[in-house]
N, C-alpha and C positions, 0 to 999 in steps of 0.2 A: 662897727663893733660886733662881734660873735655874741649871741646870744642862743638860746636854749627855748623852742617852743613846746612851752610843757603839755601844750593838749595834742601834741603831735610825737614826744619822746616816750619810747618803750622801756627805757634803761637797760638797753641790750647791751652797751660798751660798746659798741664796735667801732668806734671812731677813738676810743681814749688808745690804744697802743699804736696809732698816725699820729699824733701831737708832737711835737719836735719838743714842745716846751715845757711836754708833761703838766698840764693845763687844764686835761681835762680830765673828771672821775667821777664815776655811776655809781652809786650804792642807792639805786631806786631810779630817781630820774638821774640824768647828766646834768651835770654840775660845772661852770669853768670859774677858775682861779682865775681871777682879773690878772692879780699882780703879777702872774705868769705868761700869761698870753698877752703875743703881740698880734692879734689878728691877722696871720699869716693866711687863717684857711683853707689848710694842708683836710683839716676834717670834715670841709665840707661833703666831699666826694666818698667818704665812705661813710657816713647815713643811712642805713638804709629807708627809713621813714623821714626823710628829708626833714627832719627836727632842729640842726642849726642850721642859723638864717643869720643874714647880715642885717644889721640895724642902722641907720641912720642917723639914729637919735643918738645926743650927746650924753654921757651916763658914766 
């Protein structure tokens, strides 16, 4: 599952216009819409402070 490491997210956006599913949205930190994303992880790769992370944990 995508999650959002907030001691590591800048709120720069730069990953929400890569989202296929439009899932993801900055107004401070990044933000993802569960019910939108399919954990595709199109977003990981444009991060630049490597702030989404895959989780493990069920949620």
């Amino acid at each position: 599952m995508l999650v959002i490491n907030e001691e590591k997210c800048v709120g720069c956006a730069q990953c929400v216009p890569f989202c296929p599913r439009e899932a993801l949205a900055a107004w401070g930190l990044c933000a993802v819409q569960r019910v939108r994303c399919d954990d595709c992880l199109v977003c990981l790769e444009y991060c630049p402070v490597d702030a989404l992370e895959l989780s493990h944990e069920a949620g």
